[in-house]
C-alpha positions as CSV (number, residue, x, y, z in Angstrom):
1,X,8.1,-1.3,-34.6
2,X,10.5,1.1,-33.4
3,X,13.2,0.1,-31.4
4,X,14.1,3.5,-30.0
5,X,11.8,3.1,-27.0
6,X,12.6,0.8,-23.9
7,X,11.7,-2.8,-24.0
8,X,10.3,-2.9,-27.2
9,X,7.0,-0.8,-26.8
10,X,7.4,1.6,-29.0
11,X,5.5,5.1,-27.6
12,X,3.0,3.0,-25.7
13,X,6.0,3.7,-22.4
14,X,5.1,7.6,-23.0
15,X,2.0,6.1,-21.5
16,X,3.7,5.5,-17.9
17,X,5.0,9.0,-17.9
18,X,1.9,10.4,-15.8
19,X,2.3,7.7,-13.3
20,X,5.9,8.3,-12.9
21,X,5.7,11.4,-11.9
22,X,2.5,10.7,-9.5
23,X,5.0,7.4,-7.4
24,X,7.9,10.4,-7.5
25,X,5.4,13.1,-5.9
26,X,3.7,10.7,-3.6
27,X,7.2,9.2,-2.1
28,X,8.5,12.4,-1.9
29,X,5.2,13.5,0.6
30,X,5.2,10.8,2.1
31,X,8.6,11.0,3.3
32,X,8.4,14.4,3.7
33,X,5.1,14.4,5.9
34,X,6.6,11.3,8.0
35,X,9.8,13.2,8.8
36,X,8.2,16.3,10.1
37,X,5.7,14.8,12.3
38,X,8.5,12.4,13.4
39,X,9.7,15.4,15.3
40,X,6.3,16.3,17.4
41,X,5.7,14.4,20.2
42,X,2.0,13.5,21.6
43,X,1.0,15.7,24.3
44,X,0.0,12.3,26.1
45,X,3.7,11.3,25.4
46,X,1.8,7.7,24.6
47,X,4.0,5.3,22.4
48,X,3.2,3.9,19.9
49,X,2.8,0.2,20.8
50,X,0.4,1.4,23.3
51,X,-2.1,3.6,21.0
52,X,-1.8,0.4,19.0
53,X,-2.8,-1.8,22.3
54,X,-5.0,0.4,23.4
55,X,-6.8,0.6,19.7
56,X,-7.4,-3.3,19.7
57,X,-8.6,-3.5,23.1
58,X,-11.0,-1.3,22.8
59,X,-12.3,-2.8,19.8
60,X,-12.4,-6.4,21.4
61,X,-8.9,-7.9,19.9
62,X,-6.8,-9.3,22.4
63,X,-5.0,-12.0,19.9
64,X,-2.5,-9.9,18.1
65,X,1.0,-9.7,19.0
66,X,2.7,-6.4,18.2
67,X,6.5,-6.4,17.5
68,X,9.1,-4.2,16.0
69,X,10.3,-4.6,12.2
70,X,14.0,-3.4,11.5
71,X,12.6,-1.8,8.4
72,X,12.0,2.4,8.2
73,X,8.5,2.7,7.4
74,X,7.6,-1.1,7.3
75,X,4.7,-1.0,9.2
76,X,2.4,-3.9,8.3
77,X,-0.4,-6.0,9.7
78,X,0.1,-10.0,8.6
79,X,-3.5,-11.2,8.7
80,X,-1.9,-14.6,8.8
81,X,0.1,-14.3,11.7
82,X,-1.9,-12.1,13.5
83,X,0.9,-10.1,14.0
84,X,1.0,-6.1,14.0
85,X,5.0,-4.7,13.3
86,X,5.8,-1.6,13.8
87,X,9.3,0.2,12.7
88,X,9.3,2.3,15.7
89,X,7.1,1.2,18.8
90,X,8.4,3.2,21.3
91,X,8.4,6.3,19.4
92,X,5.6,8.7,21.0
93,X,5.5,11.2,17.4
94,X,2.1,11.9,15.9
95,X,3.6,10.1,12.6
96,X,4.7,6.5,14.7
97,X,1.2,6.9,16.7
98,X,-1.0,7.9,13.5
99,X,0.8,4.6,11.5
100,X,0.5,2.3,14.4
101,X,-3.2,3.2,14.6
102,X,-3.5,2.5,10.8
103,X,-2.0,-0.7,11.0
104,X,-4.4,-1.3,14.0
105,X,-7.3,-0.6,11.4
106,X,-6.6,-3.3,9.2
107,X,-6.2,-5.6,12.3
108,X,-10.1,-4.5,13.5
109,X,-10.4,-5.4,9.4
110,X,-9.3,-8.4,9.8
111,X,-11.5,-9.3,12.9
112,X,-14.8,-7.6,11.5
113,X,-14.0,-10.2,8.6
114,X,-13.8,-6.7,6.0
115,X,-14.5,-8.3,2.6
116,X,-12.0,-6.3,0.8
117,X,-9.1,-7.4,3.1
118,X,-10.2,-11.1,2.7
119,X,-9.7,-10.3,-1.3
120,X,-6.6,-9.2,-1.2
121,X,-5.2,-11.6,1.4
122,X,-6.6,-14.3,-1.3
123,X,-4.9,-13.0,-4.4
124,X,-1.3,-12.2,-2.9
125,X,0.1,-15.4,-4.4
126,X,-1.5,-14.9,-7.4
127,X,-0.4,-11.5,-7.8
128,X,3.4,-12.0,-6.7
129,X,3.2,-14.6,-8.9
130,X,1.4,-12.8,-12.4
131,X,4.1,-9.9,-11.4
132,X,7.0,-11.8,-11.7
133,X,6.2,-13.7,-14.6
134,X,3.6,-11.2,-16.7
135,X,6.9,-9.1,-18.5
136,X,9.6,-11.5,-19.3
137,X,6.4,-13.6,-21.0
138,X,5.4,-10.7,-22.3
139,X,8.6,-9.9,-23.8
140,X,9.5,-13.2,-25.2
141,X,6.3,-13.2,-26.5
142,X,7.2,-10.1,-28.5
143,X,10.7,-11.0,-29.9
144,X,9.0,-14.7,-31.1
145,X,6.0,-13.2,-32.9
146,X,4.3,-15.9,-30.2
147,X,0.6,-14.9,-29.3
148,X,-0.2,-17.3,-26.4
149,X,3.0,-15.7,-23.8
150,X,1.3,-12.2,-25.0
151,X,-1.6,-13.1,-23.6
152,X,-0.2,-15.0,-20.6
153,X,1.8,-12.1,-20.1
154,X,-1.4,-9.8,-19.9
155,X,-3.2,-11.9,-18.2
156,X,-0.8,-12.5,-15.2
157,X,-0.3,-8.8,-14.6
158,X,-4.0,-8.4,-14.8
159,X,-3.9,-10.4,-11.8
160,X,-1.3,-8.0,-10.4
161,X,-3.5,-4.9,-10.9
162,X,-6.3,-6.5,-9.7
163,X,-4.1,-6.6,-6.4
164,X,-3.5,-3.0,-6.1
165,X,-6.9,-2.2,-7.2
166,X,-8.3,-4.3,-4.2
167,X,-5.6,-2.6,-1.7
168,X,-7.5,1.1,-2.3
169,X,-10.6,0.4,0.0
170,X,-8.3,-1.7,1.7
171,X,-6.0,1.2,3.1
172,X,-8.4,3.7,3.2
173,X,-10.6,2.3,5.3
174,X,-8.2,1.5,7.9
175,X,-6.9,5.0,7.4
176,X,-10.7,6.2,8.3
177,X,-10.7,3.5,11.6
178,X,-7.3,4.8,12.5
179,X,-8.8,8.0,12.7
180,X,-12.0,7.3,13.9
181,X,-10.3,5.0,17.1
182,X,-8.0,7.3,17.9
183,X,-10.7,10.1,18.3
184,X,-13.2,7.8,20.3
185,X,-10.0,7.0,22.8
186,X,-9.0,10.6,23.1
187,X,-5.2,9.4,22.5
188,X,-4.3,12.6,20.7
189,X,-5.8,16.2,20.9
190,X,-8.2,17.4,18.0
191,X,-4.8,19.1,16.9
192,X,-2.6,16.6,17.0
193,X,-5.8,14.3,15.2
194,X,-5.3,16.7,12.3
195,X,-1.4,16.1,11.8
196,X,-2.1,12.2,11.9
197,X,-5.1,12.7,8.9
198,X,-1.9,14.3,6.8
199,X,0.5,11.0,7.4
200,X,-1.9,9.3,6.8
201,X,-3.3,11.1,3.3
202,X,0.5,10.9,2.2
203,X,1.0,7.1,2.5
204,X,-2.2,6.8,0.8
205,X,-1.2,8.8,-1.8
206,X,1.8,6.1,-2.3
207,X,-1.3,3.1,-2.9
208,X,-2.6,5.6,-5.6
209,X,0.7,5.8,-7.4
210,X,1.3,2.2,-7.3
211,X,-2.6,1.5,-8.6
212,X,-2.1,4.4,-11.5
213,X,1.5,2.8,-12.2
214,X,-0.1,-0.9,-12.6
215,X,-2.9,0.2,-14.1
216,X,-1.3,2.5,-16.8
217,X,1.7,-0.3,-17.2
218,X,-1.3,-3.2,-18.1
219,X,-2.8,-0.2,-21.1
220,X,0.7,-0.3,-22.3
221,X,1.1,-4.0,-22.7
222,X,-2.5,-4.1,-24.4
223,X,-1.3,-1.1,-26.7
224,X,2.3,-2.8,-27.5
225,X,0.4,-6.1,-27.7
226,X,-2.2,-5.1,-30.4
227,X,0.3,-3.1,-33.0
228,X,2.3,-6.2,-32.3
């Protein structure tokens, strides 16, 4: 095998290259998209933390606490907690309103018991735990000619793939009830709807990459596996 490749794969990394340059792309418009409708303001100069409030109680969901996380663009609903974060709350942009309304989708998810979100909920352990374990396995597998830790190795990141499979339908359908709630309230104008579709089309485009990348990562270890 030739060692002039990374990690001892050989050409099976050239694989990764099309991925690379989708996660590159993607975090790029994301970022991009974010920071310029960061800079509009709602016409209804509605905050954040309300569109989310008002989302959840008009879908029934009084249980959920909403709170802020310190982190730029680390948004998230824990199904566990029942807790909604929100990196800026009081921020009344058509990005922080348009995020806080997705993250308000996957709570209504969570609530309408959306199979896919119980799925991935379910496999987080595994899948933390298959990603850090699947390549140093992997690898030592490879230096020691030892079949069994190339197959662990496989079939622990398998798990992980499987995670970010499962997160597709996940984020795209609270994308589609972000959008659909925020219509039905009248929080934003039509206009403003159509510059919350484009935040939210960009951060999907990050769940893509990261599927692609997992994906296309698992047919290299496969491809390195069998020449080895």
């Amino acid at each position: 095998m030739s060692l002039w490749y990374p990690f001892f794969l050989g050409p099976s990394i050239l694989i990764l290259l099309p991925a690379i340059a989708l996660a590159i792309y993607a975090q790029w418009k994301v970022r991009s998209t974010y920071a310029r409708y960061a800079r509009v303001p709602s016409v209804s100069r509605i905050t954040a933390e309300q569109a989310a409030r008002r989302i959840l109680e008009a879908s029934g969901i009084a249980d959920v606490a909403i709170e802020e996380t310190g982190r730029p663009l680390g948004d998230q609903y824990d199904p566990r907690s029942k807790r909604l974060r929100l990196s800026a709350p009081s921020s009344t942009s058509i990005a922080a309103i348009g995020v806080a309304a997705h993250e308000a989708g996957h709570a209504i998810q969570h609530a309408r018991g959306f199979a896919p979100l119980a799925l991935r909920t379910a496999i987080v352990p595994i899948a933390s735990f298959g990603s850090q374990l699947a390549f140093p396995l992997f690898f030592i597998g490879i230096i020691f000619g030892f079949q069994p830790l190339l197959t662990a190795g496989i079939l622990l990141f398998s798990a992980a793939v499987l995670f970010t499979l499962v997160t597709l339908p996940v984020e795209f359908d609270a994308s589609r009830r972000a959008v659909a709630a925020l219509r039905e309230t009248a929080l934003v104008s039509a206009e403003e709807l159509g510059g919350v579709k484009e935040v939210l089309f960009a951060a999907a485009l990050t769940y893509v990459a990261a599927a692609a990348m997992a994906a296309l990562q698992l047919v290299m270890l496969l491809s390195a596996g069998r020449r080895r």
